[in-house]
C-alpha positions in Angstrom: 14.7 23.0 41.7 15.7 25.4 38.8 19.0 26.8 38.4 19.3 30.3 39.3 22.7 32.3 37.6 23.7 35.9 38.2 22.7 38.1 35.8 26.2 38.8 34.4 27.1 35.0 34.4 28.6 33.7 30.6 29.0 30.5 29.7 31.8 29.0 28.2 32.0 29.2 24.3 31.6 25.6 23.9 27.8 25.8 26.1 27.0 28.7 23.7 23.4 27.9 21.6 22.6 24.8 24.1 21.7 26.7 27.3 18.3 25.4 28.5 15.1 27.6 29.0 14.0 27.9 32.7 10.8 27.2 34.0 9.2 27.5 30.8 5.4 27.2 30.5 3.2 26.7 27.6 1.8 30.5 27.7 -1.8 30.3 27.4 -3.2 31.1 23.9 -6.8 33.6 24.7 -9.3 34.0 22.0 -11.8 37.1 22.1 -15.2 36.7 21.1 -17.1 40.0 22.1 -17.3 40.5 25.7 -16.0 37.1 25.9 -12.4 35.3 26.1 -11.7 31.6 25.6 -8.5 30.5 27.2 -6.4 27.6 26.4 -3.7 26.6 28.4 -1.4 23.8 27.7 -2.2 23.5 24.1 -0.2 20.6 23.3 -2.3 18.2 26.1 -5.1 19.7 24.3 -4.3 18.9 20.6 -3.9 15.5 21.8 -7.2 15.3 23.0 -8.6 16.9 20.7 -6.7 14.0 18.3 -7.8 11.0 20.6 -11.7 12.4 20.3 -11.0 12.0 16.6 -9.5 8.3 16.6 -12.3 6.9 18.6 -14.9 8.6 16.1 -12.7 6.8 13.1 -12.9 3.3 14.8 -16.2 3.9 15.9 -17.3 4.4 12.6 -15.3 2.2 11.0 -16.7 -0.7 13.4 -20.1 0.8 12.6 -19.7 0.8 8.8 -18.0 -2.8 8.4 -21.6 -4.5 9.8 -22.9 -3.6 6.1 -20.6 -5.2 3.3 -21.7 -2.8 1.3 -19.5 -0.2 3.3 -16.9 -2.3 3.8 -14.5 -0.1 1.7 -15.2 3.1 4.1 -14.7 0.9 6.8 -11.4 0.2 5.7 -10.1 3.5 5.3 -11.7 5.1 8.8 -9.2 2.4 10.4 -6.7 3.8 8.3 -7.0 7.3 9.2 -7.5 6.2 12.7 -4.4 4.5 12.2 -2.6 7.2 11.2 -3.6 9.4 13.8 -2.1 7.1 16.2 1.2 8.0 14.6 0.1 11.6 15.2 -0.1 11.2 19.0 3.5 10.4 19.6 4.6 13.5 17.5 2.6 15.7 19.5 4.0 14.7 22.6 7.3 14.6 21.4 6.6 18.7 19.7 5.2 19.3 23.5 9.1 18.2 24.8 10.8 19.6 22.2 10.0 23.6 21.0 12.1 25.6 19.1 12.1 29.4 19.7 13.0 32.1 18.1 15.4 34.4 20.1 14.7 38.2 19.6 17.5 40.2 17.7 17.8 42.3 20.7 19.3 39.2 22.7 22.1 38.4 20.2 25.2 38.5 21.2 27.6 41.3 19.0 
């Protein structure tokens, strides 16, 4: 249940620069190609399967490489990178929680 205040409604000095953003969506991002649009909504869910898709194809590879000694050293770093990008999954979902906006000169307060 969101928190409905009348229009003219201030909050104390103190709440000033910490009020919360109501009911806010990820606004879809749309992409034109001709007669054609691509549209992508909740882009952070997407980035992180997008980012998943890419781990598996680094420890897939990585498992595939390390049956040949040979390319045992490329093995080696696709688990790295698929390492890493396990670090990257946790900042994406704590970006989706956390997004800073810029608020429009028009809304600042004189």
């Amino acid at each position: 249940m969101a928190l409905k205040r009348s229009p003219d409604f201030r909050p104390p000095p103190w709440e000033i620069g910490f009020t919360m953003v109501e009911d806010r969506t990820d606004s879809p991002l749309t992409l034109k190609f001709g007669h054609e649009e691509l549209i992508i909504r909740r882009r952070y869910e997407l980035i992180s399967i997008v980012n998943d898709f890419f781990i598996a194809i680094w420890f897939l590879l990585g498992s595939i490489l390390f049956l040949y000694p040979e390319y045992e050293k490329a093995a080696i770093w696709m688990f790295i990178i698929g390492s890493f990008q396990f670090l990257v999954r946790p900042t994406i979902r704590l970006i989706s929680h956390i997004h800073l906006q810029r608020i429009p000169s028009s809304n600042w307060e004189s």
